[in-house]
TORKOL-4160 file (C-alpha; in steps of 0.2 Angstrom, whole numbers, padded with zeros to 4 digits, m for minus):
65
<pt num="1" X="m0706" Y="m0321" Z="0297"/>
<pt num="2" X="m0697" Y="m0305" Z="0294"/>
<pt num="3" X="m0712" Y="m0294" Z="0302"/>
<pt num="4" X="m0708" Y="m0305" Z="0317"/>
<pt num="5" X="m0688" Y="m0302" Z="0317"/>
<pt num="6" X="m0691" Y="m0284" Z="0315"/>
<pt num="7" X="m0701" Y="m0281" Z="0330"/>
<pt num="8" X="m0690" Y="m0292" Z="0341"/>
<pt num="9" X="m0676" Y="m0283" Z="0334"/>
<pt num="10" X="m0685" Y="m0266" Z="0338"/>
<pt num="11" X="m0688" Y="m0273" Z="0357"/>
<pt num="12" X="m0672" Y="m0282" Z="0363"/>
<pt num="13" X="m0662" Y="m0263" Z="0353"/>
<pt num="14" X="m0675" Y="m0249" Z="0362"/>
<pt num="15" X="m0664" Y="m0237" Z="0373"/>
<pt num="16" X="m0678" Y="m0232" Z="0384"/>
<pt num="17" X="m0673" Y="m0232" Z="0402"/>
<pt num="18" X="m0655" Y="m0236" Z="0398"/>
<pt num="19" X="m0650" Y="m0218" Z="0406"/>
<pt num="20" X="m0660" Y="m0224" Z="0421"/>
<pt num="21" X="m0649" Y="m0238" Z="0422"/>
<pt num="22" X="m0634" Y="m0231" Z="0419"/>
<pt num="23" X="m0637" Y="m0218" Z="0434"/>
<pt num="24" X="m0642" Y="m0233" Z="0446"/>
<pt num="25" X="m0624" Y="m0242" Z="0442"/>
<pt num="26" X="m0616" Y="m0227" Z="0445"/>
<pt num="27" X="m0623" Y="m0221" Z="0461"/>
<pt num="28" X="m0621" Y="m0242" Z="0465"/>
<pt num="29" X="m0601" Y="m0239" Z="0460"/>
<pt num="30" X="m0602" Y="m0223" Z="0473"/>
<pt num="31" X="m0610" Y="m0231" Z="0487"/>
<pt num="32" X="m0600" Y="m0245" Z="0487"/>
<pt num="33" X="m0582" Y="m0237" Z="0486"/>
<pt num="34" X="m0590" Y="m0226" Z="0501"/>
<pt num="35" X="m0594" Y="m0240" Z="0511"/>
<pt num="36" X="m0576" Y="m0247" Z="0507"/>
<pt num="37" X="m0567" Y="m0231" Z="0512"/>
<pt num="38" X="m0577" Y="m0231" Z="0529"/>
<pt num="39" X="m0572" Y="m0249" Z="0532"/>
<pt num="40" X="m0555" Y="m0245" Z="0529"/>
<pt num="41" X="m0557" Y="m0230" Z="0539"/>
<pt num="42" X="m0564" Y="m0239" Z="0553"/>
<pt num="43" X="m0552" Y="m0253" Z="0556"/>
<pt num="44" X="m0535" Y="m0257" Z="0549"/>
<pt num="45" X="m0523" Y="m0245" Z="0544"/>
<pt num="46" X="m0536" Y="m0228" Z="0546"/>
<pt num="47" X="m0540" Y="m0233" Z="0559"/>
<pt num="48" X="m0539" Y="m0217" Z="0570"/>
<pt num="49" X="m0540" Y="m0205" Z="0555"/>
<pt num="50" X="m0558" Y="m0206" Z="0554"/>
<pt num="51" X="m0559" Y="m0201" Z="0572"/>
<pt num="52" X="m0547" Y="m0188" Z="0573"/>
<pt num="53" X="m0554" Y="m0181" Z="0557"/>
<pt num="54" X="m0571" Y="m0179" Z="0565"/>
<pt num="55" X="m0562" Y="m0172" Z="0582"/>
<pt num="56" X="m0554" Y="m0160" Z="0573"/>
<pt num="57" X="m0573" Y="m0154" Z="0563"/>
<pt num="58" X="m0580" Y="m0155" Z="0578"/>
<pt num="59" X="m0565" Y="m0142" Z="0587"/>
<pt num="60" X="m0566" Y="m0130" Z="0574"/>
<pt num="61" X="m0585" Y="m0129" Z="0573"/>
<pt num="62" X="m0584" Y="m0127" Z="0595"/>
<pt num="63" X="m0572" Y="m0113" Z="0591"/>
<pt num="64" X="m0583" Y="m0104" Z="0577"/>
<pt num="65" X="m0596" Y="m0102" Z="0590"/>
């Protein structure tokens, strides 16, 4: 019975992967907050600071050229 608790115990604790996952809830957290900020950016109160910001990119490359 021991033999048996111990190997569970060994395959329910093992860390392999768990940086994987923590690198996939990250990038989940950093998708999600951009997709957010776009949304706000694109209606509400941003509105027009999302095109005015890409206006004024677009401006200063045209004028580098």
């Amino acid at each position: 019975m021991t033999r048996i608790w111990n190997r569970l115990h060994a395959a329910l604790s093992s860390e392999k992967g768990q940086g994987t996952v923590e690198y996939f809830l990250v990038i989940l957290a950093a998708t999600a907050l951009a997709i957010i900020a776009l949304r706000w950016l694109q209606q509400g109160s941003g509105g027009g600071l999302l095109g005015n910001l890409f206006g004024r990119i677009i401006q200063w490359v045209m004028g580098r050229f």
